[in-house]
MIGU-24566 format. One record per atom (N, C-alpha, C): x, z, y negated; residue in one letter. Coordinates in pm, whole numbers, plus 50000, padded with zeros to 5 digits. Layout:
N
XZYA/...
END
This chain:
206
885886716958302X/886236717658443X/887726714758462X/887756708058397X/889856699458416X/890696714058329X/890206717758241X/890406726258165X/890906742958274X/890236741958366X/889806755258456X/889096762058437X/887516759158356X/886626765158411X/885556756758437X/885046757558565X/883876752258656X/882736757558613X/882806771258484X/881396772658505X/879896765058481X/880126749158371X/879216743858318X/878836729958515X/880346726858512X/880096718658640X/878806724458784X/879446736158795X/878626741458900X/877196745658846X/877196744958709X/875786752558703X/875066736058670X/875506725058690X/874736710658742X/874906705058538X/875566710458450X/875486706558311X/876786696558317X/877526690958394X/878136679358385X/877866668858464X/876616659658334X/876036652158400X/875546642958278X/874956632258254X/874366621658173X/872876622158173X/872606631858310X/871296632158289X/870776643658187X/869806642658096X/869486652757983X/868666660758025X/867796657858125X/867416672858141X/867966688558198X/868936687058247X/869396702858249X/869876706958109X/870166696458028X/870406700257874X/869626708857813X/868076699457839X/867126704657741X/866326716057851X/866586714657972X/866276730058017X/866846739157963X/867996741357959X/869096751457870X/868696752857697X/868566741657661X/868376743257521X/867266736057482X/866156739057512X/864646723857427X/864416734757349X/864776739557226X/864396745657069X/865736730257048X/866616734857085X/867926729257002X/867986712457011X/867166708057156X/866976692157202X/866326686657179X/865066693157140X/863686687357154X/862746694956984X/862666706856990X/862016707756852X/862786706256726X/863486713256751X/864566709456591X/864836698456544X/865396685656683X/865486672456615X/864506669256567X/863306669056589X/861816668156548X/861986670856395X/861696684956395X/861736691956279X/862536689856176X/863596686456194X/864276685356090X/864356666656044X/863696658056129X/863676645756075X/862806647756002X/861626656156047X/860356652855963X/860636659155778X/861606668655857X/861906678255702X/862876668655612X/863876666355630X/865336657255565X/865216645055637X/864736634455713X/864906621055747X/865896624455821X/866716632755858X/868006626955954X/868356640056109X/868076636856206X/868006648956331X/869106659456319X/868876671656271X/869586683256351X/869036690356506X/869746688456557X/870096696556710X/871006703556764X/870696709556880X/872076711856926X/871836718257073X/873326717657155X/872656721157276X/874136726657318X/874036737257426X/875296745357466X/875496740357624X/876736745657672X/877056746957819X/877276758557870X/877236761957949X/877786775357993X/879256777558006X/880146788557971X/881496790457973X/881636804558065X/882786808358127X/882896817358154X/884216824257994X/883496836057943X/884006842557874X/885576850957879X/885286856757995X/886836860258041X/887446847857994X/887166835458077X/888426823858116X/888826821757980X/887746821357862X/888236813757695X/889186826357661X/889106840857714X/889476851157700X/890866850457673X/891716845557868X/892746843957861X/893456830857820X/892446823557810X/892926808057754X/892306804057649X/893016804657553X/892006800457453X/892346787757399X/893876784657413X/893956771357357X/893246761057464X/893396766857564X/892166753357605X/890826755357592X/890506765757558X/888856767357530X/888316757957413X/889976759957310X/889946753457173X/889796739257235X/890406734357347X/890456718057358X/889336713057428X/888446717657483X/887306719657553X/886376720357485X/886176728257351X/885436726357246X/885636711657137X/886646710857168X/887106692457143X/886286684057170X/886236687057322X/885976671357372X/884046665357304X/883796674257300X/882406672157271X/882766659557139X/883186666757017X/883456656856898X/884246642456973X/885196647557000X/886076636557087X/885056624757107X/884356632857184X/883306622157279X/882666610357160X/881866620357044X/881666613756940X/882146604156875X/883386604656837X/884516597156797X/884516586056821X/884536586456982X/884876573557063X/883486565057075X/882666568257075X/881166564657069X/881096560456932X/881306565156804X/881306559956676X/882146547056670X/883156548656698X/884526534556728X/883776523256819X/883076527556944X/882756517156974X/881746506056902X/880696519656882X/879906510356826X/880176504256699X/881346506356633X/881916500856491X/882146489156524X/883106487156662X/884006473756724X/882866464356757X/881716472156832X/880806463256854X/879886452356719X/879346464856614X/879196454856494X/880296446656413X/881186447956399X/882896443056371X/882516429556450X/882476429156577X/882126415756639X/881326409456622X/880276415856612X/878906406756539X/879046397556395X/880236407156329X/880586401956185X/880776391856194X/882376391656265X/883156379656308X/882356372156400X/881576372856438X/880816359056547X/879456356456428X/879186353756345X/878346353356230X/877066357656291X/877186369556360X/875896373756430X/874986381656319X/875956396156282X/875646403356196X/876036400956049X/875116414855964X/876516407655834X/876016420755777X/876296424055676X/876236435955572X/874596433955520X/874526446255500X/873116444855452X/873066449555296X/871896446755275X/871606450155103X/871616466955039X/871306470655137X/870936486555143X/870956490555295X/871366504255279X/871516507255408X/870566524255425X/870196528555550X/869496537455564X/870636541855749X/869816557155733X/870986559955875X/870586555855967X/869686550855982X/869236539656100X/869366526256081X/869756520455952X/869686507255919X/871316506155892X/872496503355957X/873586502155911X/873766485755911X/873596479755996X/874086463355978X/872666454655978X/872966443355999X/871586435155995X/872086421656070X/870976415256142X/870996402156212X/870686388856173X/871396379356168X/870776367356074X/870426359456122X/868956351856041X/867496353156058X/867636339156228X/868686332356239X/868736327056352X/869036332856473X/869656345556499X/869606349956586X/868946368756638X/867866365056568X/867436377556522X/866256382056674X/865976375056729X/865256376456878X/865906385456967X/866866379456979X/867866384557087X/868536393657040X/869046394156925X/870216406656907X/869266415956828X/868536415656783X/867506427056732X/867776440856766X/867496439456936X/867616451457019X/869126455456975X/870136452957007X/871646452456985X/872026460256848X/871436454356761X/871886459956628X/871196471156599X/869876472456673X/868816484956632X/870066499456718X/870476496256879X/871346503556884X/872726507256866X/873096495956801X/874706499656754X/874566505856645X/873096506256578X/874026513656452X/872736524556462X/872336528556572X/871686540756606X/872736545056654X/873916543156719X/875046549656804X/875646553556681X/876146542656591X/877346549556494X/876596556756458X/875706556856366X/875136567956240X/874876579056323X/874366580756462X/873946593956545X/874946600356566X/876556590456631X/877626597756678X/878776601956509X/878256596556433X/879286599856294X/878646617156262X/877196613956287X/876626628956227X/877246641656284X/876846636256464X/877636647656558X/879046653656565X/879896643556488X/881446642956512X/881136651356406X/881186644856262X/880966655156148X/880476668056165X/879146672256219X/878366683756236X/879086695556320X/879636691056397X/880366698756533X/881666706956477X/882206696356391X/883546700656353X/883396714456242X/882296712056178X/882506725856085X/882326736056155X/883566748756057X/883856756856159X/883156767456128X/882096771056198X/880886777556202X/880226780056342X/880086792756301X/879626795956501X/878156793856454X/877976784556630X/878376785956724X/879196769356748X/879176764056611X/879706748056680X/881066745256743X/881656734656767X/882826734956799X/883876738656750X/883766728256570X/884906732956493X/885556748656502X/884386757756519X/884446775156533X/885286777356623X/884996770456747X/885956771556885X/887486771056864X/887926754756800X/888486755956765X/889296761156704X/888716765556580X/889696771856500X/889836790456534X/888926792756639X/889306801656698X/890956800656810X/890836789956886X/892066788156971X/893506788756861X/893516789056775X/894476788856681X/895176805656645X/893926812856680X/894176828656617X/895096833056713X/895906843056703X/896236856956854X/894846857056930X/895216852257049X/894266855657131X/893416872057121X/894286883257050X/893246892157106X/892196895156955X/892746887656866X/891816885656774X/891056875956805X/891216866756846X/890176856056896X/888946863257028X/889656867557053X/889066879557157X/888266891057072X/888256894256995X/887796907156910X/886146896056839X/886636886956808X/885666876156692X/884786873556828X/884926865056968X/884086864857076X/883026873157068X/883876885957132X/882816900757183X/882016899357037X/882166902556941X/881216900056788X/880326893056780X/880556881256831X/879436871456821X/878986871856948X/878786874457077X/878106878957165X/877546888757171X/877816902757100X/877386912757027X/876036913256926X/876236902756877X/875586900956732X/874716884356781X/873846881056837X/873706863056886X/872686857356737X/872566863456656X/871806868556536X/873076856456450X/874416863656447X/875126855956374X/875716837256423X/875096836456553X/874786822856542X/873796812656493X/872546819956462X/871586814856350X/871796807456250X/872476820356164X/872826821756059X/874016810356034X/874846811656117X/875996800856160X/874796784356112X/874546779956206X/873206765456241X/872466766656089X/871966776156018X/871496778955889X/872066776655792X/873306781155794X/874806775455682X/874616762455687X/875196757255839X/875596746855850X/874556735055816X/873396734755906X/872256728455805X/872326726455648X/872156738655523X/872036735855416X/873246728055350X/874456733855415X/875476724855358X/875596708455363X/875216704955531X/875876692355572X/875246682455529X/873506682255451X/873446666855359X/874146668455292X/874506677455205X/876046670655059X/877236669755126X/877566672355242X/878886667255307X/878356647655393X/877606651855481X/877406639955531X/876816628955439X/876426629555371X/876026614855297X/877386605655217X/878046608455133X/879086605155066X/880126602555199X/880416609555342X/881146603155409X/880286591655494X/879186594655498X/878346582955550X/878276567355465X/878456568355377X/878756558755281X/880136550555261X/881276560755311X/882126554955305X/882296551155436X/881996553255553X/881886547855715X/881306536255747X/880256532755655X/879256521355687X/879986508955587X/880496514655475X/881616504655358X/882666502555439X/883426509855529X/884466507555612X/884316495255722X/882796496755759X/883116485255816X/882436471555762X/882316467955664X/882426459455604X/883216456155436X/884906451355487X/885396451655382X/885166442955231X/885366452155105X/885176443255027X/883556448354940X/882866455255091X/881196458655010X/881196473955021X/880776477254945X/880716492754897X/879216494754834X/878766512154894X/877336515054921X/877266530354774X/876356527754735X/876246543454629X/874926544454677X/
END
């Protein structure tokens, strides 16, 4: 919307509430995360906004920065919840754990384990959820962001030529989500390892 195009605002998709999400997308919100925990332990999803095509047409470097913000968003959601267990460290709330799982990143000790239970179950449901998304988004593969991106980079009327193609073809966004799936456990695990070692210096995870 800040960008100049209104089309996701007006059509009610800038919002916190999830259901116009998963109206728009429940394969990508609702079965897939399913599916794919049950398949690999860890959620693939995904969910779109509406764009007006012309507008990325004549603008593409902001289409490219607009396709940003989504990871962006991630980013900052991963950081927090880092700062937040970081504090737990330093207040001898939390501490490193023995093993870690992508739902299990820190742990609570055994005196204050009532109360912060809840706390630690979601801080490190935030990091490990928002590290996946930041990671996942960025590869550049249609239809995710990274794609956007590294589309805003081309001559617009080649970036323009690659569009009409993949709106042409909605077949090659599948295929796109299909790549990207088989690849991203051997990408995401080894950086997941070093994210969860990052924040506790000194201990390191294989």
């Amino acid at each position: 919307m800040r960008g100049g195009d209104r089309t996701a605002y007006e059509g009610g998709q800038v919002s916190l509430d999830p259901r116009p999400h998963i109206r728009r997308e429940p394969f990508g919100m609702v079965v897939l995360p399913v599916l794919s925990v049950l398949a690999s332990g860890w959620p693939l999803g995904f969910a779109s906004a509406p764009y007006n095509r012309d507008w990325a047409r004549r603008f593409p470097r902001r289409a490219g920065w607009m396709a940003l913000a989504g990871p962006g968003a991630n980013l900052l959601l991963l950081l927090l919840a880092a700062l937040v267990i970081n504090l737990g460290v330093l207040g001898g709330v939390f501490y490193a754990p023995d093993r870690i799982s992508f739902a299990y990143v820190t742990a609570v000790t055994a005196g204050a384990a009532s109360f912060w239970q809840p706390i630690v179950a979601l801080a490190g449901a935030v990091f490990s959820l928002n590290l996946l998304l930041f990671i996942f988004n960025l590869l550049p593969v249609p239809p995710l962001d990274g794609f956007t991106a590294f589309l805003s980079g081309l001559p617009p009327h080649r970036a323009g030529k690659v569009q009409d193609s993949l709106h042409a073809h909605p077949q090659l966004r599948w295929l796109g989500i299909f790549l990207a799936w088989q690849v991203f456990d051997g990408l995401f695990h080894p950086v997941f390892l070093l994210a969860v070692s990052a924040l506790y210096p000194g201990v390191s995870y294989s």
